[in-house]
C-alpha positions, 0 to 999 in steps of 0.5 A: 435595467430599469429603476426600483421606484425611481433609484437606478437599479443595481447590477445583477450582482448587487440583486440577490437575497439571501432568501428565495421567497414564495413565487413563479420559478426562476426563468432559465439561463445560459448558466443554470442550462449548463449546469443542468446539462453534461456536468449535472451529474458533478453538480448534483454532489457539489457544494460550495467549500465556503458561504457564498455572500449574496448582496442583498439590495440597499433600501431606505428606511421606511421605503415600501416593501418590494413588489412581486416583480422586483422579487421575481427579478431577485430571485433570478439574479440570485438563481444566476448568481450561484450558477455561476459561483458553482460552475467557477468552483468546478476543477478542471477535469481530473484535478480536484481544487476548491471543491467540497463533494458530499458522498457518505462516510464509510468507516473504515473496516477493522483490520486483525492486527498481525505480527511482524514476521520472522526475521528468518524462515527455513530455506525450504518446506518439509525437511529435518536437520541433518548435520549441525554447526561444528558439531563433532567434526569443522562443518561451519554450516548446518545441513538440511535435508529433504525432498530432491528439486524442493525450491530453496528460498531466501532466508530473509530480506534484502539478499544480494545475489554476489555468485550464482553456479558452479562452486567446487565442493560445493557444488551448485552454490549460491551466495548472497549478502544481506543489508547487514553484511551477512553473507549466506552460502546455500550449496549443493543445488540442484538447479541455481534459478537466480543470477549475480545482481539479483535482489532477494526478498524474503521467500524468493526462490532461487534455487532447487534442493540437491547433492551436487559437489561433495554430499552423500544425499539431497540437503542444503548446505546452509553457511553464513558469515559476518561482516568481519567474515567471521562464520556465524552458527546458522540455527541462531539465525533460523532457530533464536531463542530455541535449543535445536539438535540434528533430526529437528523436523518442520514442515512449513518455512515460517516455524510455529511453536507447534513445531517446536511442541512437536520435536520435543515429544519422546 
């Protein structure tokens, strides 16, 4: 490059301001042609994530201020400058790193608060209880009636199915183990749609509602035992907190108070 009124010239690096003054536009460059072309549509959102320092060029005191054409040439470097800081800032494709990208700022929507969810749901949708636990006779398990062929679900999460088929009495059977070590019979199926190995959730079927085995109608035969395999009152499970008798109707798994209200009507 030629001298500044005499001085060597500083490199291209050294010839920037911080300031583009008035004049001609800066001539086009390989740089600022790449950045206009194939990643223009990046770079018209991207900013640099710190202030970039322009050098601006020593001057002794008293010296004359630049002239049109050593400012022309400033803002040149200076256009080329940033080209290339932008372009060195870009990621590679599909990796986002040391970029800043501008993009409006969209709160986020409010959310209804829900409560968690039961820790027990009925085994299937529009039944009534038909036989309670140890109630006027041994009967470790509660009865629950309904419709032949209603899908029977999980009671609650994380069931391990341990036996799935034919179990005497019982008839067609399920037997499952929860993360506490529960374990929880529902027998007399009409159809097991689950196998040993499976692992339940919550509301997951497994089974059809039926009177296989010793029954005298469509119900499920609900059991459950403790970790010591000591036999557990099943309503304590599906009805906490709640006085529950033999003819208590629901309709949907996840039992309301409604329900409640409603069986406790004359």
């Amino acid at each position: 490059m030629a001298s500044l009124h005499g001085r060597p010239r500083l490199g291209a690096l050294a010839l920037l301001v911080l300031t583009t003054a008035p004049g001609a536009a800066p001539a086009e460059t390989p740089e600022r042609a790449a950045l206009a072309q194939g990643r223009a549509g990046a770079l018209d959102t991207i900013r640099i994530p710190v202030p970039v320092p322009v050098p601006v060029p020593a001057r002794r005191p008293g010296a004359p201020p630049p002239d049109e054409a050593e400012l022309q040439e400033w803002r040149e470097a200076r256009a080329d400058f940033l080209a290339r800081a932008r372009l060195a800032a870009l990621p590679p494709p599909g990796q986002a790193r040391g970029v800043v990208f501008d993009a409006p700022i969209v709160p986020p929507v409010p959310q209804v608060a829900r409560r968690p969810g039961p820790t027990f749901i009925m085994p299937f949708e529009n039944g009534h209880v038909s036989s309670m636990f140890n109630r006027g006779r041994v009967h470790p398990a509660i009865d629950l009636a309904g419709r032949l062929g209603s899908p029977v679900m999980a009671t609650s999460n994380t069931q391990v199915v341990t036996f799935a088929g034919w179990y005497g009495g019982y008839g067609n059977a399920v037997i499952t183990r929860d993360a506490q070590g529960r374990v929880h019979l529902y027998g007399h199926l009409s159809a097991v749609n689950t196998k040993p190995g499976s692992m339940l959730a919550q509301g997951d079927r497994l089974g059809a509602l039926g009177s296989t085995g010793f029954s005298t109608g469509p119900h499920v035969h609900y059991e459950v035992k403790d970790a010591s395999g000591r036999h557990i009152d099943p309503a304590t499970l599906l009805f906490p907190g709640r006085v529950v008798t033999a003819g208590f109707t629901w309709t949907d798994v996840r039992l309301r108070p409604e329900a409640f209200a409603a069986n406790s009507n004359p």
